[in-house]
C-alpha positions as CSV (number, residue, x, y, z in Angstrom):
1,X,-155.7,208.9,95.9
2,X,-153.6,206.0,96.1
3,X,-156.0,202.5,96.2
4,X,-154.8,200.1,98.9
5,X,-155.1,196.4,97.4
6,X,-157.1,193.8,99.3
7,X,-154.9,191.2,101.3
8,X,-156.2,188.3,99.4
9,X,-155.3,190.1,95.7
10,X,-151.6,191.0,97.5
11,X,-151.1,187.5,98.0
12,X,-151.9,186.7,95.0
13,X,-149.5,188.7,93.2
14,X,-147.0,187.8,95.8
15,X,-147.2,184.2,94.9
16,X,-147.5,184.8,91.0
17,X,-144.0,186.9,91.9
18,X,-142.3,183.8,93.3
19,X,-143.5,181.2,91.1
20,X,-142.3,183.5,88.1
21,X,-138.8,184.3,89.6
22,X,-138.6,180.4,90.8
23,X,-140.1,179.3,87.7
24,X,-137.4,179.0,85.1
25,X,-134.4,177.9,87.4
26,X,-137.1,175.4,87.8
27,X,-137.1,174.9,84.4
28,X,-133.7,175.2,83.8
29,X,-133.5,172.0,87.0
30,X,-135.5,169.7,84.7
31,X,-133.6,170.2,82.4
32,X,-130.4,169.5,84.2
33,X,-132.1,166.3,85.4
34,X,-132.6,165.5,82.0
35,X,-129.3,165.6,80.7
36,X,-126.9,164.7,83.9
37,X,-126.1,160.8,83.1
38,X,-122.8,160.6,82.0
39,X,-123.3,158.1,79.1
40,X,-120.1,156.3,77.3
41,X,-119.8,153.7,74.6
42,X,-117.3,150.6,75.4
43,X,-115.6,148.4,73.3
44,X,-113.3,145.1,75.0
45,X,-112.9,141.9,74.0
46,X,-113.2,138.3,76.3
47,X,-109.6,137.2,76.0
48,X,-107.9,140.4,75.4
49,X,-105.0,141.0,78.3
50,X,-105.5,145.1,77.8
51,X,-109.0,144.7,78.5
52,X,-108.9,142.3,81.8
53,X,-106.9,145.5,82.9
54,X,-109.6,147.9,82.5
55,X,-113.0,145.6,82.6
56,X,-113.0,145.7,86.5
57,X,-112.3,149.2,86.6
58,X,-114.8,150.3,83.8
59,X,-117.8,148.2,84.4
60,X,-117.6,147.5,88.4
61,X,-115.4,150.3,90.0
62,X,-116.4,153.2,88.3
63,X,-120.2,152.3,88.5
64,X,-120.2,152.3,92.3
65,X,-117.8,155.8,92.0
66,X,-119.9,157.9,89.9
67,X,-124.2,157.1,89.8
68,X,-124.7,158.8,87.2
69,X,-122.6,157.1,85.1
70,X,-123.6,154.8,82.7
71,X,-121.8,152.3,80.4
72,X,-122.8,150.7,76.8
73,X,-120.7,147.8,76.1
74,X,-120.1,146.2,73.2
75,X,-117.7,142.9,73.6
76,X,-116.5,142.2,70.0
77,X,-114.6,138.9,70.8
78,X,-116.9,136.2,71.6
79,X,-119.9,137.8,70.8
80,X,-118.5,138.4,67.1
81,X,-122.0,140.0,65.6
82,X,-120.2,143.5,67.3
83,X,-117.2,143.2,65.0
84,X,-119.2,145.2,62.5
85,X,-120.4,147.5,65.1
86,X,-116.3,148.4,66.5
87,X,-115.7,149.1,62.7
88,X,-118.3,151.5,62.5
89,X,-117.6,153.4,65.1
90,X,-114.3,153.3,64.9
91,X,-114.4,154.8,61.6
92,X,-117.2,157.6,62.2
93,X,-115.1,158.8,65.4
94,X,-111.5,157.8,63.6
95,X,-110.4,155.9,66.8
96,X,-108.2,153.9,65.3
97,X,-108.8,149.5,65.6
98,X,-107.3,149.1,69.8
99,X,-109.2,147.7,72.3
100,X,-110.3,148.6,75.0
101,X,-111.8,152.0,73.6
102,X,-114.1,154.2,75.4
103,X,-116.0,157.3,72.8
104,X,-117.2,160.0,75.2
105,X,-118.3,161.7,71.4
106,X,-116.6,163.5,68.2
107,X,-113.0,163.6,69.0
108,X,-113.6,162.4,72.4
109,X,-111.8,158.6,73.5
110,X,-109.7,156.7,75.1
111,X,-107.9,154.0,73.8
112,X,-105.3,151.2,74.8
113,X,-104.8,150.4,79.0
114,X,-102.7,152.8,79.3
115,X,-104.7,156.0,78.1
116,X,-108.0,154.4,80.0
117,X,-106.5,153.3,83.6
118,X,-104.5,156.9,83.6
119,X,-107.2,159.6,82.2
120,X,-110.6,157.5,82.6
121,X,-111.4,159.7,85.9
122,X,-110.0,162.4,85.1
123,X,-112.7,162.2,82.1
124,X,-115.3,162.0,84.0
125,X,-114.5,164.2,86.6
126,X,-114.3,166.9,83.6
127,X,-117.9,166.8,82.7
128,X,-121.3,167.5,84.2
129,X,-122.8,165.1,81.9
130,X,-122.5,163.3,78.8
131,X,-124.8,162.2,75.5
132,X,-124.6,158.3,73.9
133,X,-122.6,158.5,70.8
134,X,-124.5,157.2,68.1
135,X,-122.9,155.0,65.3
136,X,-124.0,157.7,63.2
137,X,-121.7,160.1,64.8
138,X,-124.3,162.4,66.5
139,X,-125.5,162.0,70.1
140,X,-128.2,161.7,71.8
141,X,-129.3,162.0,75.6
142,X,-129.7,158.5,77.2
143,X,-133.4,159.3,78.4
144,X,-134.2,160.1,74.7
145,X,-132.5,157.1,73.4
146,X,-134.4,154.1,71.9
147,X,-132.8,151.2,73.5
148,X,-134.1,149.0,70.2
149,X,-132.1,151.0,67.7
150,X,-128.5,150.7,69.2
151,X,-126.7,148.2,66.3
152,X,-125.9,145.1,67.3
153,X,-125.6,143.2,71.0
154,X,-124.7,145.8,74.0
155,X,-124.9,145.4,77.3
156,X,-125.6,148.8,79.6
157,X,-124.2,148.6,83.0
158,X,-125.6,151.4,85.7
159,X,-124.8,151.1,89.6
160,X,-125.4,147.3,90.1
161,X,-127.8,146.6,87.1
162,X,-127.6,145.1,84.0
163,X,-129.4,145.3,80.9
164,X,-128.2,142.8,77.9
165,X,-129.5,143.0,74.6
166,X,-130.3,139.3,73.0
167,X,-132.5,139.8,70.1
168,X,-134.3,142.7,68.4
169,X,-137.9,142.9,70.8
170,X,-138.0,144.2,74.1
171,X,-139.8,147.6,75.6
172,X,-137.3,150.1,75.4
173,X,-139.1,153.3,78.0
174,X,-139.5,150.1,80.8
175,X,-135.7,148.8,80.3
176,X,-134.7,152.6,81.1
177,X,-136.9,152.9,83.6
178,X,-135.4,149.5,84.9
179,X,-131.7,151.1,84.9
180,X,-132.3,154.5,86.2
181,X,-134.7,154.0,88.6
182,X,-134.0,152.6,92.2
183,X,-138.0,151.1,93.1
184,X,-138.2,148.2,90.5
185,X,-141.0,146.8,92.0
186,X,-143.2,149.8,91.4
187,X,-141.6,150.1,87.6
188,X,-142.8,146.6,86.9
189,X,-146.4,146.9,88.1
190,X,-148.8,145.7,85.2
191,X,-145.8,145.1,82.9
192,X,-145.0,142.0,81.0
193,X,-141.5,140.2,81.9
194,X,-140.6,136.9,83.0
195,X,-138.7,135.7,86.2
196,X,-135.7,133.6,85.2
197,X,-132.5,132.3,87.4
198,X,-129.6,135.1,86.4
199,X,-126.8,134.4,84.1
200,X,-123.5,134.7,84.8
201,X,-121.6,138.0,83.3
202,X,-118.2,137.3,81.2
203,X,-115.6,139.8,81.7
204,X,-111.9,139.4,80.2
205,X,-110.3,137.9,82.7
206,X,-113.2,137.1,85.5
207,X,-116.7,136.7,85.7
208,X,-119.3,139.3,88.0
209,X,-122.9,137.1,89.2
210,X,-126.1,138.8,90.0
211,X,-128.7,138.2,92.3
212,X,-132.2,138.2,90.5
213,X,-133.4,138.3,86.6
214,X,-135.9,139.0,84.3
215,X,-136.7,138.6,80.3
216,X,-138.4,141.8,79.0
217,X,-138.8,141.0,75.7
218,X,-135.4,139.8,73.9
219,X,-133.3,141.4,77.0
220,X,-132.2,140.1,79.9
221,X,-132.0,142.5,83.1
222,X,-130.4,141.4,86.0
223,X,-129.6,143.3,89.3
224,X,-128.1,142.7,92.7
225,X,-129.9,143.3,95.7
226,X,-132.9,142.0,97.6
227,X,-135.6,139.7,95.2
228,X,-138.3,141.7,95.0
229,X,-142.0,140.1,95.3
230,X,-142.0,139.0,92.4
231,X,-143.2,135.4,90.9
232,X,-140.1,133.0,91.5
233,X,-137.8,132.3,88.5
234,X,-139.6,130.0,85.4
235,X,-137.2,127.3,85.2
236,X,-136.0,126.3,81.8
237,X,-137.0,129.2,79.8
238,X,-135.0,129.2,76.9
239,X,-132.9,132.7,76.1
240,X,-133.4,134.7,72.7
241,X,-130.8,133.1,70.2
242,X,-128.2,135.4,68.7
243,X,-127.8,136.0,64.7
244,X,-125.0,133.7,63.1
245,X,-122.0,135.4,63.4
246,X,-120.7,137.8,60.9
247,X,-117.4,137.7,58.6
248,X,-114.6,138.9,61.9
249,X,-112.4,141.0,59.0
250,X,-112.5,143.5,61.7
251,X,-110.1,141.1,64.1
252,X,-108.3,139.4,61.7
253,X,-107.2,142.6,60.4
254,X,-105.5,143.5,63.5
255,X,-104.2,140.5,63.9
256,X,-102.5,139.7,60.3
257,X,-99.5,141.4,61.5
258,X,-98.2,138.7,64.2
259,X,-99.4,135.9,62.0
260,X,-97.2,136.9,59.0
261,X,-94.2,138.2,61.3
262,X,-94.3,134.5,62.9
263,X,-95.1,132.8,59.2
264,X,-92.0,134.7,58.6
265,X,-90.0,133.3,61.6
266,X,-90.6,129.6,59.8
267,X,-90.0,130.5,56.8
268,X,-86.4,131.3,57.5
269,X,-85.5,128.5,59.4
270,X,-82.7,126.8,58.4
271,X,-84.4,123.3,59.3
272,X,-86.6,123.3,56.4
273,X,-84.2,124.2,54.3
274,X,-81.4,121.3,55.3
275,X,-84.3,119.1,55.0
276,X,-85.3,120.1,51.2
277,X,-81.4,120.2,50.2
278,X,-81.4,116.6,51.1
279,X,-83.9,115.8,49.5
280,X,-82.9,117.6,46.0
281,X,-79.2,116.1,46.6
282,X,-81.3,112.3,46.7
283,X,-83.2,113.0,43.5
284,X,-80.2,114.2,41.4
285,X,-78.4,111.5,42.6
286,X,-80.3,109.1,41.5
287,X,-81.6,111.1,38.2
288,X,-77.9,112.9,37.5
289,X,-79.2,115.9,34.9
290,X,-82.5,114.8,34.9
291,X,-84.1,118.9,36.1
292,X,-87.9,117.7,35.4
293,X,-87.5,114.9,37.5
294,X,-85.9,117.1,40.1
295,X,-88.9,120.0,39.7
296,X,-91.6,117.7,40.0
297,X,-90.2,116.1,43.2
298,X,-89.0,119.2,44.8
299,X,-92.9,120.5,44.4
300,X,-94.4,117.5,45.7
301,X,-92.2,117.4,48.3
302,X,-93.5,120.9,49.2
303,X,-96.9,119.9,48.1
304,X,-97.1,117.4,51.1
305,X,-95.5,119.8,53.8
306,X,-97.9,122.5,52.9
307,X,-100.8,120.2,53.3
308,X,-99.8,118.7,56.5
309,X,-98.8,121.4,58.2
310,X,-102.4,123.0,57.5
311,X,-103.6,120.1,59.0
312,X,-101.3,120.9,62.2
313,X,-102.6,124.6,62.2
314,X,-106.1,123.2,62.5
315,X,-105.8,120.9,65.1
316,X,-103.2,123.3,67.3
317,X,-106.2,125.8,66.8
318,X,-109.2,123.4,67.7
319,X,-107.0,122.5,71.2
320,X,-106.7,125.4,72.3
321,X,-110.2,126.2,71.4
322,X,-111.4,123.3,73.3
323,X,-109.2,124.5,76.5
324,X,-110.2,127.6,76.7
325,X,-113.9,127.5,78.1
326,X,-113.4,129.4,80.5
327,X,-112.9,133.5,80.2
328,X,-109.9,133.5,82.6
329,X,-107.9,130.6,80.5
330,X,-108.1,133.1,77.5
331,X,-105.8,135.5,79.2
332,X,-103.2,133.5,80.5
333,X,-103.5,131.6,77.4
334,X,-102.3,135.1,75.2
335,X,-99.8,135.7,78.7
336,X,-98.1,132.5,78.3
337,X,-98.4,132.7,74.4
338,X,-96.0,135.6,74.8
339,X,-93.7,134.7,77.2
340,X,-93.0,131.2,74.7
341,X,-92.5,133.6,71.9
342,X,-89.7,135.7,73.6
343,X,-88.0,132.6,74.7
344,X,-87.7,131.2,71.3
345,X,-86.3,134.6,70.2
346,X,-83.8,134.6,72.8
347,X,-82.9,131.1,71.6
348,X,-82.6,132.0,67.9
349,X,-80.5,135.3,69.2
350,X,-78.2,132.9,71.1
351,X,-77.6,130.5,67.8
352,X,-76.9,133.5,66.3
353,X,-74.1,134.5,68.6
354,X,-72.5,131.2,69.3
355,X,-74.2,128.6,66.8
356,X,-74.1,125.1,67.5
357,X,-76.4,122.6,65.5
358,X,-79.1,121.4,67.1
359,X,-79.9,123.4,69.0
360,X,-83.3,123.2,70.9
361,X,-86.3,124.8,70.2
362,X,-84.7,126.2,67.3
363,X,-82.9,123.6,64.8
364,X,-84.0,119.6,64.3
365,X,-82.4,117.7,67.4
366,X,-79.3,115.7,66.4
367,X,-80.7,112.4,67.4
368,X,-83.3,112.5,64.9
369,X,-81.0,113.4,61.6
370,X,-79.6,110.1,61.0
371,X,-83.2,108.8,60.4
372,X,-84.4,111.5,58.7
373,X,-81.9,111.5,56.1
374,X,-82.0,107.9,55.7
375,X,-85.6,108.3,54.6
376,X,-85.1,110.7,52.1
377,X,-82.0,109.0,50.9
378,X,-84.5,106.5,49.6
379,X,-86.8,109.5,47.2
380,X,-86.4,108.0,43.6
381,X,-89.5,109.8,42.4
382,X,-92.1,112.7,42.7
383,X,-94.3,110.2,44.3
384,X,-91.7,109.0,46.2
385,X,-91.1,112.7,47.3
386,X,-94.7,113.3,48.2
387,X,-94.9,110.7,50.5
388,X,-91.9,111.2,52.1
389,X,-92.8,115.0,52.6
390,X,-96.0,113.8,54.4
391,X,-93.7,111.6,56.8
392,X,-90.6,114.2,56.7
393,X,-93.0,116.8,58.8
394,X,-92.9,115.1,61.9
395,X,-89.1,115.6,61.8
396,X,-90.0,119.0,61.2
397,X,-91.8,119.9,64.0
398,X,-89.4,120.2,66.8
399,X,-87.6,122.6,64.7
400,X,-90.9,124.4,63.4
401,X,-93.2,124.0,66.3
402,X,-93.1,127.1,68.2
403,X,-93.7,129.6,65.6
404,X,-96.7,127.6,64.6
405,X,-98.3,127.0,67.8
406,X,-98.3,130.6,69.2
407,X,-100.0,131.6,65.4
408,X,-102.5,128.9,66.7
409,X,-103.1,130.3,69.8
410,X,-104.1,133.9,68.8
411,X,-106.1,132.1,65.9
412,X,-107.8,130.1,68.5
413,X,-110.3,133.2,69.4
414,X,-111.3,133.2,66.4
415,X,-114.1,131.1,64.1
416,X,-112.5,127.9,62.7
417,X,-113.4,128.9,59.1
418,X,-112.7,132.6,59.3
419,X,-109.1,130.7,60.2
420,X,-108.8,129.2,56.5
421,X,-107.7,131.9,54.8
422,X,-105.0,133.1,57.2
423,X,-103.9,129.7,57.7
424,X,-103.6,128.7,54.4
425,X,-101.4,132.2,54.1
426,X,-99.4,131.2,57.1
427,X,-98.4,128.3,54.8
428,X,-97.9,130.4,51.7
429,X,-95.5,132.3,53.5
430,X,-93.7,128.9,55.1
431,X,-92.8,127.1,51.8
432,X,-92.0,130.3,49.8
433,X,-88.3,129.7,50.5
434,X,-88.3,126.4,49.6
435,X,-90.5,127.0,46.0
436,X,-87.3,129.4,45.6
437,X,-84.5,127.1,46.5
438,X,-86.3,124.3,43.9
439,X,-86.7,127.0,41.1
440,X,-83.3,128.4,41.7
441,X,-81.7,124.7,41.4
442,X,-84.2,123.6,38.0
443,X,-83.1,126.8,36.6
444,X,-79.6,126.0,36.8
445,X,-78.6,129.7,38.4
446,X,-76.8,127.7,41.7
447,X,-76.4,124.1,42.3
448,X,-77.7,122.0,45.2
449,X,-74.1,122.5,46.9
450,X,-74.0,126.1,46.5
451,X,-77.5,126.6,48.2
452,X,-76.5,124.5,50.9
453,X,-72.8,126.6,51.2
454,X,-75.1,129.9,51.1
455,X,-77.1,128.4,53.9
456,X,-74.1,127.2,56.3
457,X,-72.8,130.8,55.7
458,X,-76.1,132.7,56.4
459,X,-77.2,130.5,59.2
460,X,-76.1,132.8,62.1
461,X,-78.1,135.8,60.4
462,X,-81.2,133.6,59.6
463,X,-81.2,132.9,63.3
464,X,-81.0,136.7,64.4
465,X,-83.6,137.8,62.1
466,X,-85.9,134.8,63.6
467,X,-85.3,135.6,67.2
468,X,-85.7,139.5,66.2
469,X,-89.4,138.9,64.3
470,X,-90.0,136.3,67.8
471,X,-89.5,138.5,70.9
472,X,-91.2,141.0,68.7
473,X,-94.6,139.1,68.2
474,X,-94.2,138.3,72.1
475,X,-94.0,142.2,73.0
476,X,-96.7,142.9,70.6
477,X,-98.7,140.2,72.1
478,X,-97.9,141.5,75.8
479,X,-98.7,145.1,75.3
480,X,-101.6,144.3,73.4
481,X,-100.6,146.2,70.2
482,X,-101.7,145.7,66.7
């Protein structure tokens, strides 16, 4: 006898039926929802021509493109505390030391321009979704992600949001709900922040301004849009300070390369070495046979050029510091640095195919020999020497200065004594030649006459290799390679 079920017990088990079969795709929906932000770490640098070619693209563009993306930046030029952070990461995920660099995860980036402006959407159009990729090397969804434990200072862009990282406080479930969440003012009822006027955000190569702001703890939030009612901004509240910079290693590393090839460039030009050949011809003149006499004065004499010429280093790099306070100056500045660097190597190339002495921007102008050579004709002594060595630089210069100030100019990015020790290389590397010439003459292996004969005969070829090393650095310095 088959036992009919009452209509209220059917429906029941009806319901039960559909909430099990609907249940886990459900299930399998929250889950989707809780991985489906598209999460990627950032590395550019304020100054850094490569990344004002990807900055706009990365952080304002693709925001608006894709909601669900979301972007961790770390700039690692001005603010130099992320130097230590690009190293780390670019050793756990062996990226290599370009900028800009985007980590999707293990074996997963994009580095240089090129690479990011040509495959950046096709990236993201590859992938449903995508995990922050810890310094660490594993991953983590961004929901899941403490906000407080990400190494030093990011910034996280989302849609037209945001969130900057000053100091180590802050509430790191009410920043994410902040970013992900479109109703602010509900998110902030009962929390604790503070209204503040909005700062303005630094890209390389422009700046982006938002419309309202608020401290939550040691971060700044900003976002664009209607102010919401909220109390207005408190005027002169005073931002979390940042930690005192770290050794930059990281940058100097990749940029010791152009500084030695340039360090180079002086080395081998036949201006210093005329000048020093004068100035050994004066002393054995006067001291016929006497080789100390000769040693000493040749080393003062380079003694005095080495420490004027650091002196020139640091002020070329403190000018250009001081001119380049604005984000925007910093790329031209590297822009025109390069261009000056491939038209002194096109000058050197052309002394090398039809010399002529005196020639400018690459030799010591002919109007200015007759009195440099009347001053050195006067050396009687090492001190003598050292003096005039102090004075004999600003002959020099013309001859020397183009080299020097383009080393300047990429220096200038950096922190004045983090400079030192490349500097006082750069100088090294200038005087070598002449600490050989001086040893070569004391030791009696050539003569004064025969260095100066070797140096009429390999004048053309000094140029050539000059203007070689020149346009070199100013491609490198174009392209944005190491």
């Amino acid at each position: 006898m088959t036992r009919k079920l009452p209509l209220f017990t059917g429906l029941i088990l009806v319901a039960c039926l559909l909430a099990t079969f609907f249940g886990l795709p459900s299930q399998s929906f929250a889950q989707e929802t809780q991985e489906d932000y598209m999460a990627v770490i950032y590395f550019t640098g304020i100054g850094c021509q490569n990344c004002a070619r990807t900055d706009p693209m990365i952080l304002e563009e693709l925001s608006g493109e894709y909601p669900n993306l979301i972007i961790l930046e770390y700039e690692i030029y001005d603010l130099e505390q992320n130097a230590p952070v690009f190293e780390e990461y670019s050793r756990m995920y062996d990226t290599g030391f370009d900028v800009p660099l985007i980590i999707f995860g293990k074996e997963q980036y994009l580095s240089n321009a090129g690479q990011i402006s040509g495959n950046m959407r096709n990236s993201l159009n590859d992938m449903d979704y995508n995990q922050v990729a810890l310094i660490d090397g594993s991953s983590i969804d961004f929901q899941e992600l403490d906000l407080l434990s990400m190494p030093g200072y990011l910034k996280i862009w989302h849609q037209n949001k945001i969130a900057m990282k000053m100091g180590p406080e802050g509430d790191s479930a009410l920043l994410k709900s902040l970013i992900l969440e479109e109703d602010l003012t509900e998110t902030l009822k009962g929390k604790d922040y503070i209204p503040i006027e909005p700062e303005t955000v630094w890209l390389s190569g422009k700046d982006v301004e938002f419309d309202n702001a608020i401290l939550v703890g040691d971060w700044v939030f900003q976002w664009n849009g209607d102010r919401m009612e909220i109390a207005p901004p408190v005027a002169g509240v005073a931002l979390p300070g940042l930690e005192t910079p770290p050794h930059d290693a990281v940058r100097h590393n990749v940029t010791l390369a152009k500084i030695i090839s340039l360090a180079l460039v002086d080395a081998v030009n036949p201006c210093a070495f005329a000048v020093l050949i004068l100035l050994l011809t004066a002393i054995l003149t006067y001291n016929p046979g006497n080789r100390r006499s000769l040693l000493l004065a040749g080393l003062m004499f380079i003694a005095a050029i080495f420490a004027m010429y650091f002196i020139y280093g640091l002020v070329f790099i403190k000018f250009f510091q001081l001119i380049q306070a604005l984000s925007t100056v910093k790329v031209y500045l590297f822009n025109a640095l390069a261009v000056a660097a491939i038209i002194f190597g096109i000058l050197n190339i052309r002394d090398s195919i039809r010399y002529k002495p005196g020639g400018i921007g690459t030799e010591m102008p002919l109007l200015l020999r007759p009195k440099m050579q009347a001053l050195i004709a006067r050396v009687t002594s090492p001190r003598g020497a050292f003096i005039t060595g102090l004075l004999v630089t600003l002959f020099l210069l013309p001859c020397t200065i183009g080299p020097y100030v383009i080393a300047a100019g990429i220096l200038s990015v950096f922190d004045m004594m983090a400079n030192i020790p490349i500097l006082l290389l750069y100088n090294l590397i200038f005087v070598i030649p002449m600490l050989v010439i001086v040893g070569i003459v004391y030791l009696g292996l050539r003569g004064v006459k025969d260095v100066e004969e070797w140096k009429n005969r390999h004048i053309t070829k000094l140029h050539l290799v000059a203007g070689i090393l020149m346009i070199f650095v100013g491609v490198a310095l174009l392209m944005g390679w190491v």
